[in-house]
C-alpha positions, 0 to 999 in steps of 0.5 A, a space after each residue: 478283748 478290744 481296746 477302747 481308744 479316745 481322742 484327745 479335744 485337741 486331736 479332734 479338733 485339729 483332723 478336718 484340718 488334715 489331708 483326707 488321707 491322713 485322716 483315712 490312715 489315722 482311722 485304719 492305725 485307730 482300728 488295729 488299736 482297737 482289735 489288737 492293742 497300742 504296741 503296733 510294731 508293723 507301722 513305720 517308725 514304730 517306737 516307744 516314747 516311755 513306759 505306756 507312750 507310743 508313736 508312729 509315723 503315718 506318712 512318710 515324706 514332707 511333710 511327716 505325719 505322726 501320731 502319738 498315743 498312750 495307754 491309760 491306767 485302770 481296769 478298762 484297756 483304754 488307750 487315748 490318742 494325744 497328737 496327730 499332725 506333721 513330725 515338727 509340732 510332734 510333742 516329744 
């Protein structure tokens, strides 16, 4: 079963704002979400931030590019993307 995956108003408006291949990376990390699930072991610094809270870096170097997302409660495997910006202004 494929996961549903949103992005927060924030996230949306912040991507043309990023590099275009973060945006690309954002876009490649949304897609394995989508087929198999929020927990993503295989991305750099994978880590669990809480119970249903995920983040990893999609760029490492300087500027670090992070991206934070969450699984949301219900019947439906949805996960919404909350942050995707540089490592400093990462909100955990």
């Amino acid at each position: 079963m494929q996961w549903q995956v949103t992005l927060h108003p924030r996230v949306h408006k912040a991507l043309p704002g990023l590099p275009r291949r973060i945006q690309d990376l954002l876009g490649l990390l949304v897609k394995e979400i989508r087929l198999s699930g929020p927990v993503r072991g295989d991305w750099a610094n994978y880590g669990k931030l809480g119970k249903k809270r995920h983040h990893c870096h999609i760029k490492k170097g300087r500027p670090t590019y992070v991206v934070v997302w969450e699984e949301v409660e219900g019947e439906i495997q949805l996960v919404e993307v909350t942050y995707a910006g540089t490592h400093e202004k990462a909100p955990y």
